[in-house]
C-alpha positions in Angstrom: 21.9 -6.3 8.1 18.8 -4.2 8.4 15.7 -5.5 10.3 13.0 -2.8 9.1 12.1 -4.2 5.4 8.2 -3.9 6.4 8.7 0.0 7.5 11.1 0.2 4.2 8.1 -1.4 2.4 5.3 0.8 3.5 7.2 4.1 3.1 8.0 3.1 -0.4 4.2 1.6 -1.3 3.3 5.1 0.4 5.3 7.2 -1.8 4.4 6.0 -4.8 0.7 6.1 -4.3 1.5 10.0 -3.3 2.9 10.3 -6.9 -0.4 8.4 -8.4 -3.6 9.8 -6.7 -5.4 13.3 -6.6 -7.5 15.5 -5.7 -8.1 15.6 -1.4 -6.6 12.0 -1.3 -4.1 11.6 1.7 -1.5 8.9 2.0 -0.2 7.4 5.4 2.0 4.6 6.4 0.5 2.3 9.4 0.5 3.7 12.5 1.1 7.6 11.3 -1.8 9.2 12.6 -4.4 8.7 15.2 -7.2 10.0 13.0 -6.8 9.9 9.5 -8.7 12.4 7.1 -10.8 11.1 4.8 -10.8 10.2 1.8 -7.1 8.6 2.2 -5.2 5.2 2.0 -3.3 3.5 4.7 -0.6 1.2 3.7 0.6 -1.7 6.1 2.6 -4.5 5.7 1.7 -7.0 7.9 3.1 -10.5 7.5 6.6 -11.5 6.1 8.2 -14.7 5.9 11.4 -16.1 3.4 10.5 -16.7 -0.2 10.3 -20.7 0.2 10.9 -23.0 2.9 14.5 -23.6 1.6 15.2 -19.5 1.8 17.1 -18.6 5.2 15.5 -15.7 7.1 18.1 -13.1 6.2 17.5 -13.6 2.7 14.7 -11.9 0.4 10.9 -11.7 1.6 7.6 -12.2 0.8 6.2 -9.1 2.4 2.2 -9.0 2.0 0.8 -5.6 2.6 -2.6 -4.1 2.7 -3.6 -1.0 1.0 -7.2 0.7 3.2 -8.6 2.8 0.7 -10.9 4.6 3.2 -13.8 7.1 2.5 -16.5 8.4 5.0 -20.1 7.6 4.6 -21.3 11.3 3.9 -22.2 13.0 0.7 -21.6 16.5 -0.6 -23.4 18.5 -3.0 -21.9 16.9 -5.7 -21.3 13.8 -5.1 -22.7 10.6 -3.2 -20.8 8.8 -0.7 -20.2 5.6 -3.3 -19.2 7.9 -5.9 -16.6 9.0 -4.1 -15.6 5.7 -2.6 -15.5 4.4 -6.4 -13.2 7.0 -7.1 -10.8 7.1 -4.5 -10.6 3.1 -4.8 -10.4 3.5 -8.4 -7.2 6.2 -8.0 -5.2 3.5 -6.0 -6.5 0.6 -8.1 -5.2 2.1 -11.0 -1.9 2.6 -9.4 -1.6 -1.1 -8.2 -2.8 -3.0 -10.6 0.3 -2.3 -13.2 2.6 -5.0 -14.8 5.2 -2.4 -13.9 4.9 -2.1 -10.3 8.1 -3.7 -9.0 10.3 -0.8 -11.7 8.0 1.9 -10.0 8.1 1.3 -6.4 11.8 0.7 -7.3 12.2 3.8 -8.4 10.1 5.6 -6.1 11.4 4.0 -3.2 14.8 4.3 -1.1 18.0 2.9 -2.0 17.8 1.1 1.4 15.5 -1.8 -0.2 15.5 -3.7 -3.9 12.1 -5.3 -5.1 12.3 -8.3 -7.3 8.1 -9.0 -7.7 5.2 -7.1 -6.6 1.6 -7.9 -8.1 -1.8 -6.9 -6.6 -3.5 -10.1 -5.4 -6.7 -9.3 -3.8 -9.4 -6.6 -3.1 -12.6 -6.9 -0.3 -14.7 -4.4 0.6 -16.9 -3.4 4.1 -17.9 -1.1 6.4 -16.4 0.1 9.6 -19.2 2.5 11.4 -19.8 5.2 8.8 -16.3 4.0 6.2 -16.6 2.9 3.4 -13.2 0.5 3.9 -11.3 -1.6 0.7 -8.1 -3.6 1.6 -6.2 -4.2 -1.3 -3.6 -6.7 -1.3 -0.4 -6.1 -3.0 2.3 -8.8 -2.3 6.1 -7.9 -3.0 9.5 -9.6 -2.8 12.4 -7.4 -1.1 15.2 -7.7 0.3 17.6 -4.8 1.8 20.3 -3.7 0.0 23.6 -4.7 1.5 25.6 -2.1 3.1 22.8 -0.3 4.1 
């Protein structure tokens, strides 16, 4: 039995978003880098629990895990810093908010972990200093596949 579905979970979100986004856009998993370049999402996922409260621990998970869509508060010459936010947000956006995304973070993903649901739930925006910050929400169910 494997014990890292959230890592397995984040590396695949991660490499799927690498596949969907552009430009000067950098992907990282939680806790990769000290200092992240900007623009850039970080993917975590940060609370799991079993499916239901009838669902033993070992079984599949609901893994919830947020998507930072950062971009620094500076403009260039030929674009404002909200017109860049609005498109980097919009590049991961796009990518989440699929009826597909369960068959492509399955196939994007490792054949350590199966996803049977995965839906974006939520979006909020703020500030941190000078960062333009949105957490998206994506929720999945996963489970490891056996024998791995």
């Amino acid at each position: 039995m494997r014990w890292d579905l959230e890592e397995l979970t984040e590396d695949t979100l991660a490499a799927y978003l690498r596949t969907q986004v552009s430009g000067d856009m950098r992907v990282y998993v939680a806790w990769e880098v000290n200092e992240p370049e900007f623009p850039c999402a970080m993917v975590h996922a940060g609370q799991s629990g079993p499916i239901s409260e009838e669902a033993a621990w070992h079984d599949a998970r609901l893994i919830t895990v947020e998507v930072a869509v950062m971009v620094e508060a500076a403009t260039t010459n030929l674009k404002t810093a909200r017109e860049r936010n609005a498109e980097a947000r919009s590049q991961v956006i796009n990518a989440l908010a699929t009826s597909t995304l369960e068959s492509e973070l399955q196939n994007a993903g490792t054949e350590d972990i199966a996803f049977s649901m995965a839906q974006m739930t939520n979006l909020t925006r703020t500030t941190e200093n000078r960062v333009f910050v949105t957490t998206i929400t994506v929720e999945v169910v996963a489970e490891p596949v056996t024998g791995s």
